[in-house]
C-alpha positions in Angstrom: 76.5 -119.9 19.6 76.0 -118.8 16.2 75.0 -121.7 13.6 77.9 -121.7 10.7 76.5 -121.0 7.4 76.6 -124.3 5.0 76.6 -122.5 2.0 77.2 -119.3 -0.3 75.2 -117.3 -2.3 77.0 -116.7 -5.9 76.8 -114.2 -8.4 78.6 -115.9 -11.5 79.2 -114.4 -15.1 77.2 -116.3 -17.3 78.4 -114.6 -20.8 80.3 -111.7 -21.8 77.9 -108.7 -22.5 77.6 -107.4 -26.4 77.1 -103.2 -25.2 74.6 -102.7 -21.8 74.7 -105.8 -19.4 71.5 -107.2 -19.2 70.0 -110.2 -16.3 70.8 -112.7 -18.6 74.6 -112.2 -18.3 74.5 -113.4 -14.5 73.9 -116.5 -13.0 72.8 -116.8 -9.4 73.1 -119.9 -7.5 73.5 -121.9 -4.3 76.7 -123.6 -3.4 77.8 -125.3 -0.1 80.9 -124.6 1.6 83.6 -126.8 2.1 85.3 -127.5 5.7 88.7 -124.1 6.0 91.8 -125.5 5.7 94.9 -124.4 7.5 95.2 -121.1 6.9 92.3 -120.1 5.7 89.4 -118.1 6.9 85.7 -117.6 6.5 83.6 -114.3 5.9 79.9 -113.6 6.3 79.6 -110.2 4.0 77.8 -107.2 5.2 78.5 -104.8 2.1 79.0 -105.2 -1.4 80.7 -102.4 -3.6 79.1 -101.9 -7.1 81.8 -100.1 -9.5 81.8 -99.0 -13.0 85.6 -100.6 -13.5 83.6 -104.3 -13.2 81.9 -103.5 -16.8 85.3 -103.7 -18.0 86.1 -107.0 -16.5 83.2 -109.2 -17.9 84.8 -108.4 -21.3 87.8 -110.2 -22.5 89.2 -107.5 -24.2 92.8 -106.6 -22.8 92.9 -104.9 -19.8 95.5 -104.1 -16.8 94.2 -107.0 -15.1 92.4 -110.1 -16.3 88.8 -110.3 -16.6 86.5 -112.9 -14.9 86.2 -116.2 -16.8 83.1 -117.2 -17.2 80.9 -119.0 -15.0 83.6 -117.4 -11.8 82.3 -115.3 -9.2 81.7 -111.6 -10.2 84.8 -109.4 -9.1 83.9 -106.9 -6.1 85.3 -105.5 -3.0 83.2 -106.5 0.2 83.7 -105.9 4.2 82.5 -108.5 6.3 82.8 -110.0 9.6 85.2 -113.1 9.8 82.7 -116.0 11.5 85.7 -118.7 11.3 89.1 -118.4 11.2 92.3 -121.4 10.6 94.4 -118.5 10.4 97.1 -116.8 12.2 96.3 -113.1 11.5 92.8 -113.5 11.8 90.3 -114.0 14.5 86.5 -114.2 14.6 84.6 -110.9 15.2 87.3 -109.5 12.8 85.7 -106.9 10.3 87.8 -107.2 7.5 87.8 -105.8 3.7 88.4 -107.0 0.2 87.8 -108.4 -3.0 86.6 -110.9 -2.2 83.1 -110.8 -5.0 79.6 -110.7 -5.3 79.1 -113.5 -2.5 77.2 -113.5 1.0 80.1 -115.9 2.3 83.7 -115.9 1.5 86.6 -118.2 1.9 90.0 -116.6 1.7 93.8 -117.4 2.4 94.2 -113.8 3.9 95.9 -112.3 0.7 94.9 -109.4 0.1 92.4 -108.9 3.0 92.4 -105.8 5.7 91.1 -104.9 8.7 88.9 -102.1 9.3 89.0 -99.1 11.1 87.6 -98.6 14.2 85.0 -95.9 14.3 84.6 -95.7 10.8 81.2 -97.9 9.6 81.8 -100.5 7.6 79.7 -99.3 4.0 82.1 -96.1 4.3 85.7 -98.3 4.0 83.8 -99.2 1.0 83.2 -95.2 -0.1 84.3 -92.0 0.8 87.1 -93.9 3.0 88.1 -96.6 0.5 88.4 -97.1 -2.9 86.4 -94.4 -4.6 87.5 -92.0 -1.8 91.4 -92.6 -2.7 91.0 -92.5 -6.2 89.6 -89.3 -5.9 92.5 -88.2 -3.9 95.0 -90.1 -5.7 94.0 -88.7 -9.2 93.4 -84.9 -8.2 96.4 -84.5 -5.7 98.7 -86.3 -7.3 97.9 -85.7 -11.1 95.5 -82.5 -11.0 97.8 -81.1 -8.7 95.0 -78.0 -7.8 96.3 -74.9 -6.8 94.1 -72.2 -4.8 91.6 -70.3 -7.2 92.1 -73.1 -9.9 88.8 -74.3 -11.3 88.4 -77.9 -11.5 85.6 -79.8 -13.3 84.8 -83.1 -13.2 82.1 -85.6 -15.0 79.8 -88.2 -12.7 79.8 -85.6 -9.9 76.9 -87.1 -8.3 78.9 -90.8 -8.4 80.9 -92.1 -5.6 84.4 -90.8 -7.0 83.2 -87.6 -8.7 81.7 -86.4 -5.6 84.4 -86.6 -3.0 87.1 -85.2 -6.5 84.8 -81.8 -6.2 84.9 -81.5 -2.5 88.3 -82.0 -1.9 88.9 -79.4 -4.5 86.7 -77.1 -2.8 88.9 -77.9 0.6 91.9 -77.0 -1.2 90.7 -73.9 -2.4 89.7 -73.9 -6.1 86.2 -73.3 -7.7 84.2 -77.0 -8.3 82.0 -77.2 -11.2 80.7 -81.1 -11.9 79.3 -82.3 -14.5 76.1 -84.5 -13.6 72.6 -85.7 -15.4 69.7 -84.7 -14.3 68.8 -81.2 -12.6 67.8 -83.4 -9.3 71.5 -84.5 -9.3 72.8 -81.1 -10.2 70.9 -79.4 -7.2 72.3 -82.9 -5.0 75.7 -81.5 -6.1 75.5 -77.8 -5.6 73.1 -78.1 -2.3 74.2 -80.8 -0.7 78.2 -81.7 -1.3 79.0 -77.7 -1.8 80.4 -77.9 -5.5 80.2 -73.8 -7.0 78.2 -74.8 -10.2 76.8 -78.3 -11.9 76.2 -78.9 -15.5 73.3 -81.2 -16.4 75.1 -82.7 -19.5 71.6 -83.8 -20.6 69.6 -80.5 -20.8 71.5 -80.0 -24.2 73.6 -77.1 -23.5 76.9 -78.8 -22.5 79.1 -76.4 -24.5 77.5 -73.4 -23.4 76.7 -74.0 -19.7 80.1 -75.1 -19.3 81.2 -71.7 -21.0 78.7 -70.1 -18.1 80.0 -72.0 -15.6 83.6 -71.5 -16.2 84.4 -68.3 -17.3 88.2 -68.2 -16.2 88.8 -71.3 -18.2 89.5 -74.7 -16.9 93.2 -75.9 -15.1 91.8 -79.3 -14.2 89.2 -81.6 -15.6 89.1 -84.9 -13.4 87.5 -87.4 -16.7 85.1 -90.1 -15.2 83.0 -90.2 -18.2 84.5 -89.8 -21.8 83.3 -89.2 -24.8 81.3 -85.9 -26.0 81.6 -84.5 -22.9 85.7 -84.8 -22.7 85.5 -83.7 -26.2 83.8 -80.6 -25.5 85.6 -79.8 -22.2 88.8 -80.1 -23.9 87.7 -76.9 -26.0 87.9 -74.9 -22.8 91.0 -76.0 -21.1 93.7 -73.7 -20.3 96.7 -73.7 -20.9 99.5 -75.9 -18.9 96.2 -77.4 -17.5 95.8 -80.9 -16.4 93.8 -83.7 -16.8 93.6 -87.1 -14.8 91.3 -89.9 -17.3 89.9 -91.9 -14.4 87.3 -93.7 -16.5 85.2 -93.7 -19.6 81.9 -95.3 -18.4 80.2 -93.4 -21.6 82.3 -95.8 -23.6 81.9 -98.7 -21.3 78.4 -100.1 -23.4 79.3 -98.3 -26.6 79.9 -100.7 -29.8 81.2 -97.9 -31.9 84.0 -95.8 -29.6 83.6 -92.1 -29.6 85.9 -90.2 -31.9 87.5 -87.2 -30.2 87.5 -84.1 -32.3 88.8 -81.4 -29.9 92.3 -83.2 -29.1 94.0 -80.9 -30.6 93.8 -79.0 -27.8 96.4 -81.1 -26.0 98.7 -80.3 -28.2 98.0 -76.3 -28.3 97.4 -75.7 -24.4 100.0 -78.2 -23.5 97.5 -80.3 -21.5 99.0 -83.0 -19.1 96.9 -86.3 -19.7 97.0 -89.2 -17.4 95.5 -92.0 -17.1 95.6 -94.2 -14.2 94.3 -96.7 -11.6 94.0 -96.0 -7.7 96.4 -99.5 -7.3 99.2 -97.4 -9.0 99.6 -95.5 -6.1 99.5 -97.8 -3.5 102.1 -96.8 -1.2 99.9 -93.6 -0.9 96.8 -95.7 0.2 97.7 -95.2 4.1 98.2 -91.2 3.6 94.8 -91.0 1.5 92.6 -92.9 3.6 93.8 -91.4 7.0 93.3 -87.8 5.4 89.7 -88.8 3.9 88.7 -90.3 7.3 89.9 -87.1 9.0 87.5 -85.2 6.5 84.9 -87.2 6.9 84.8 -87.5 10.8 85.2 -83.5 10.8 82.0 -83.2 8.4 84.3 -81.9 5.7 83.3 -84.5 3.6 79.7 -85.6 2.6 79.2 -88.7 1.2 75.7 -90.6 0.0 74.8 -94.1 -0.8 72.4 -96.3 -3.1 72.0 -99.5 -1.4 70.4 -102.6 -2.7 69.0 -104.7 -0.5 70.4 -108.6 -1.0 72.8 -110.5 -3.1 70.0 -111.6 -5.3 69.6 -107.5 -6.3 72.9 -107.0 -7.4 72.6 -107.4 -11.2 69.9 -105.1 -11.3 71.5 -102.8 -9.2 75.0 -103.2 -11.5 72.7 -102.2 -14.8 71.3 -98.9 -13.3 74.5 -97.6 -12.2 76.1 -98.1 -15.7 72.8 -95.8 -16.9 73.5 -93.3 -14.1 70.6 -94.3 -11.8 72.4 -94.1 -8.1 73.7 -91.1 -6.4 76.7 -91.4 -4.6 78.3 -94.6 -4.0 76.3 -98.1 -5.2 76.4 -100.7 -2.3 74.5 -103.8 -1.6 73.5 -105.1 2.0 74.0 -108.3 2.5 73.7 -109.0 6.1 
């Protein structure tokens, strides 16, 4: 029989961050774990999801949701295997996803938990077939609305969202051009997830290599990124074009914000701009994953990882994906 854990392992926010995060903003420590109550169940984690939305929640500014007090449990969606269970809708051996933080045990009421697919590993529910994978297909389909010999472009193309945006574009026909730094993520994106042409934003030709690489204009730019590099693909949109703001993680550590200079090209090409969050759409959630797990199991849709090894790794592995230091999708093991 396998021995209960008697504790967790805790990632707490130990102070808001004044631009990067650095080790000193978290706290790791050791806490025992009370007896489940009615209703409630226990999780032993087996992956941890590092995103760049979590920068945003160790700062108090306001937000669409509210950020983690101080001293809580870092924010972060896990899947894990439930070990013990006081709860109807739950039984052990269940592998289950959600936010449930940066902890190697959870204890949950069952609110907003899920069960996982079979056939699908566990670390992809977390990628290409979860969260990064339906914002992707969210904010193109839905906002970038792509039509057949379209070209899209879209910043962090080596990330976990960025690199399923450009695929899916190339399934539905258009021409993919990301936007990535390094040339040993550019060739990643052109080589190995099938994307028509990457930019390496940090050779310092941004403005002309994206000329190069889209000569036909641009109808949809899917934003992960922000700052100078929205401001110079805003110069070559076209007309009636559209453009889904996913995230701004050059902003994210900034002190100063960027100041845009080309907006006035929203006005003159009658750009559509959107922000949004994958949770707006979450009636779609069902449609999206089923579709992405469809992809994926066809070999339609390549997806990498970065994976830390251990809880105790986390904040170091959190502070290299804000500086771009993962390809694909950032994960922890924790079992």
């Amino acid at each position: 029989m396998t021995q209960m854990p008697a504790s967790t392992t805790r990632v707490l926010l130990a102070r808001r961050p004044t631009g990067a995060p650095v080790p000193e903003d978290f706290r790791i420590v050791e806490e025992p774990l009370a007896p489940l109550a009615d209703g409630q169940l226990r999780v032993r984690g087996q992956w941890l999801s590092l995103d760049p939305y979590m920068r945003g929640r160790m700062s108090d500014a306001k937000s669409y949701v509210k950020p983690v007090e101080i001293g809580g449990v870092m924010c972060g969606e896990v899947a894990g295997e439930v070990i013990e269970s006081r709860h109807s809708g739950f039984a052990v051996g269940d592998l289950v996803g959600g936010d449930m933080g940066w902890q190697t045990v959870a204890t949950s009421d069952g609110k907003g938990l899920r069960k996982l697919m079979p056939g699908v590993p566990p670390e992809k529910q977390l990628s290409v077939c979860g969260m990064p994978g339906v914002t992707a297909w969210c904010g193109l389909l839905l906002i970038g609305e792509p039509k057949p010999g379209e070209t899209v472009v879209v910043s962090g193309a080596a990330g976990a969202v960025g690199s399923v945006v450009g695929q899916i574009a190339k399934l539905k026909g258009c021409r993919a051009v990301g936007i990535a730094g390094g040339a040993d993520k550019c060739r990643h994106v052109v080589e190995d997830l099938g994307f028509d042409a990457c930019i390496d934003y940090k050779a310092g030709r941004l403005r002309e290599d994206l000329k190069a690489a889209t000569p036909d204009g641009i109808d949809v730019y899917f934003d992960n990124v922000g700052g100078e590099i929205l401001d110079t693909v805003l110069a070559r949109m076209n007309p009636f074009s559209r453009l889904p703001v996913c995230g701004l993680i050059s902003q994210y550590n900034a002190t100063e914000a960027y100041g845009l200079r080309n907006f006035r090209s929203v006005l003159v090409n009658r750009i559509k701009v959107q922000g949004f969050i994958v949770f707006d759409f979450a009636s779609r959630y069902p449609e999206a994953v089923k579709e992405l797990a469809g992809w994926w199991a066809a070999g339609k849709l390549k997806h990498f990882e970065t994976v830390a090894e251990g809880i105790q790794a986390a904040p170091a592995a959190f502070i290299g994906m804000l500086r771009g230091a993962n390809t694909g999708k950032q994960l922890v093991k924790l079992s």
